[in-house]
SERO-4910 file (N, C-alpha, C, O; in steps of 0.05 Angstrom, whole numbers):
BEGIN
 pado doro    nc1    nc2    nc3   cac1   cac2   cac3    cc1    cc2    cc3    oc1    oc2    oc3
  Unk    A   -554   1900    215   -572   1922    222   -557   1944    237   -561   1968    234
  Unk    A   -539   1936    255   -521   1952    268   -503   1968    258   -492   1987    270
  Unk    A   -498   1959    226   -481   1972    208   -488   1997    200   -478   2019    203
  Unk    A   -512   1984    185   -532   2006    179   -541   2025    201   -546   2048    191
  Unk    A   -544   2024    222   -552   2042    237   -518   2064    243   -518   2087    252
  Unk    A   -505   2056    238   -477   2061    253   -475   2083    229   -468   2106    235
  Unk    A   -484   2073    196   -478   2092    177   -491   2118    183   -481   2140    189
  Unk    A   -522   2107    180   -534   2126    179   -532   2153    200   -538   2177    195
  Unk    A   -524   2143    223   -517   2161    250   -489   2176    238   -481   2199    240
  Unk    A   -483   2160    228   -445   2182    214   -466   2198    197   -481   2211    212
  Unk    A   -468   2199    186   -476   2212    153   -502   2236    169   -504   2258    159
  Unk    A   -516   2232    189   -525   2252    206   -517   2274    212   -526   2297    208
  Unk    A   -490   2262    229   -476   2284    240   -464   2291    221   -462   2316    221
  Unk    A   -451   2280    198   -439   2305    180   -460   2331    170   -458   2356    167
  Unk    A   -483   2307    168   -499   2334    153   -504   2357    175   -507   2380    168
  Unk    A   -505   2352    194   -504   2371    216   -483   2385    224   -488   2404    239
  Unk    A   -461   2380    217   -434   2394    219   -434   2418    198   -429   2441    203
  Unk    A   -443   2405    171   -454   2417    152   -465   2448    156   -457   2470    149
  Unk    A   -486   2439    169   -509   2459    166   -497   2481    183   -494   2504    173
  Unk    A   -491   2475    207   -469   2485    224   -459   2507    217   -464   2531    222
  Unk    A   -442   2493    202   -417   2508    186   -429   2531    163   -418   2553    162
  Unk    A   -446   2527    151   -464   2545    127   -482   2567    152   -494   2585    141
  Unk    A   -482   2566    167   -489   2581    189   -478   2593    196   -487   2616    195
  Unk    A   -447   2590    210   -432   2603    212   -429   2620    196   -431   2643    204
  Unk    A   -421   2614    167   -408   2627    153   -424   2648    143   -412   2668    136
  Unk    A   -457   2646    140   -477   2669    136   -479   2694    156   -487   2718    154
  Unk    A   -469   2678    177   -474   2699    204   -441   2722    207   -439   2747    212
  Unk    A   -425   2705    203   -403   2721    191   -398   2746    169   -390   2770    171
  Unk    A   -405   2730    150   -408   2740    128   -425   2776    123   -421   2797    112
  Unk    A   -443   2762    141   -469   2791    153   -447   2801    164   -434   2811    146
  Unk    A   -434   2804    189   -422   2813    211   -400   2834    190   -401   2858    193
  Unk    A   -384   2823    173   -375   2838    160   -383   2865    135   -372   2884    125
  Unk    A   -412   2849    133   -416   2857     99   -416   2886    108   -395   2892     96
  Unk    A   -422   2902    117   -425   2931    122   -403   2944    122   -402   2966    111
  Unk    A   -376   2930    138   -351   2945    130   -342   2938    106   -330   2957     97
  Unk    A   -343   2918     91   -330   2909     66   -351   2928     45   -338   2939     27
  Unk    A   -380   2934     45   -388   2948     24   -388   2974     22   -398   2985      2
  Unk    A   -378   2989     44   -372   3016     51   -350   3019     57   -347   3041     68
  Unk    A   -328   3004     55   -297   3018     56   -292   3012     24   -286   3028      7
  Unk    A   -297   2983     20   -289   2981    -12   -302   2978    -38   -294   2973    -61
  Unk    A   -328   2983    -27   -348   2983    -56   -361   3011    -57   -363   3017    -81
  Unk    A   -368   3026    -44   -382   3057    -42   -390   3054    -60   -413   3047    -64
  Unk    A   -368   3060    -84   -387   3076   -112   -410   3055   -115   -434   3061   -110
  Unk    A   -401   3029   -123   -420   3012   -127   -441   3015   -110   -464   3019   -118
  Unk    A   -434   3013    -82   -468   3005    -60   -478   3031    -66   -502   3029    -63
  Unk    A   -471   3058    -73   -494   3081    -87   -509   3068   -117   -533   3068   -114
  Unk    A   -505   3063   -128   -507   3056   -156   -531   3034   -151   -551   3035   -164
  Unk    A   -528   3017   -133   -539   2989   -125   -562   3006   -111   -585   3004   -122
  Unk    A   -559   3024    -87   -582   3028    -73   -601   3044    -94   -625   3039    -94
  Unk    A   -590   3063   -113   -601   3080   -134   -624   3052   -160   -639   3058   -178
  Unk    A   -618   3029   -153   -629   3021   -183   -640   2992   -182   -649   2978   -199
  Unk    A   -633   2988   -150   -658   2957   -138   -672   2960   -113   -670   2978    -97
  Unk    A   -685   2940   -112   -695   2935    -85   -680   2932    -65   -656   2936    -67
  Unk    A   -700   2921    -33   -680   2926    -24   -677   2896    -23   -655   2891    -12
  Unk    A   -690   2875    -30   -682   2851    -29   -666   2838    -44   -660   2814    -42
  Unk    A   -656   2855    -63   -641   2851    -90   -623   2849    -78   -613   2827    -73
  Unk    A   -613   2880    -69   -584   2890    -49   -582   2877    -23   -560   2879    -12
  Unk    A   -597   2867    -14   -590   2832      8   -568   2816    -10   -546   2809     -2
  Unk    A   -579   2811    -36   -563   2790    -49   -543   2798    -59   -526   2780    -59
  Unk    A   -536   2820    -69   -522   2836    -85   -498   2841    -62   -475   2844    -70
  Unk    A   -503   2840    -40   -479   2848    -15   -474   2822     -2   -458   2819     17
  Unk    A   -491   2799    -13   -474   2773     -5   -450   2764    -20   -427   2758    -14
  Unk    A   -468   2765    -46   -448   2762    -69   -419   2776    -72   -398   2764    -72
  Unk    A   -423   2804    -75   -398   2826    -59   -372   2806    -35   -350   2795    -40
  Unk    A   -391   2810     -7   -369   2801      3   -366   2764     -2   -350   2752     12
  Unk    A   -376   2755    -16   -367   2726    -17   -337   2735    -39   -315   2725    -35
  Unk    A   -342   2757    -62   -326   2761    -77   -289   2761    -62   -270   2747    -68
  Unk    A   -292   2775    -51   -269   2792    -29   -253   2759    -24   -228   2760    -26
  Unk    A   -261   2738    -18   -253   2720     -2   -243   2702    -37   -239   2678    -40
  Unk    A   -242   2713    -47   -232   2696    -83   -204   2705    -85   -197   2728    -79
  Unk    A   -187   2686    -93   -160   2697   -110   -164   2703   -137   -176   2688   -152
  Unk    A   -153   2724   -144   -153   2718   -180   -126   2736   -183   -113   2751   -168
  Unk    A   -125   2725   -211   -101   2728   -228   -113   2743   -253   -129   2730   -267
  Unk    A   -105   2769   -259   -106   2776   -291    -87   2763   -313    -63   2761   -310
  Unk    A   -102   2755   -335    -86   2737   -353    -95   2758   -372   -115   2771   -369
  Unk    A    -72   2762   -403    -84   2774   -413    -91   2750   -433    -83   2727   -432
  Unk    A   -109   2760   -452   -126   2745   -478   -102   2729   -487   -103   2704   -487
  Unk    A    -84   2740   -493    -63   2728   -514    -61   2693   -499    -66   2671   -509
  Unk    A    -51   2700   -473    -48   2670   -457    -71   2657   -450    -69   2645   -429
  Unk    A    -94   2654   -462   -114   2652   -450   -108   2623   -473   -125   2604   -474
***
């Protein structure tokens, strides 16, 4: 029984470390989104404010700066 209790208390606090952490990273994420969609998206955040809501463009400027934080590589077709 002590085992079981011992798990269940681990597996708690992860999920709580968890949640934590997804907290952080929303509250961040906000903290930035305004310089990241107005130094490097402009054209877009006109285009975006011109043609949704505004609850759309909540999501639309998460999505944005989650983008920024991606590596990518252009491949062309041929190597694909």
């Amino acid at each position: 029984m002590a085992d079981v209790i011992e798990v269940l208390d681990s597996q708690m606090q992860k999920e709580a470390m968890n949640k934590s952490f997804i907290i952080w990273k929303y509250r961040s994420m906000i903290y930035y989104q305004l310089f990241v969609i107005n130094n490097f998206f402009n054209n877009i955040n006109n285009l975006i404010k011109k043609y949704f809501f505004l609850h759309i463009i909540e999501e639309v400027y998460k999505q944005i700066c989650k983008f920024i934080l991606y590596k990518y590589e252009k491949i062309s077709l041929e190597d694909i």
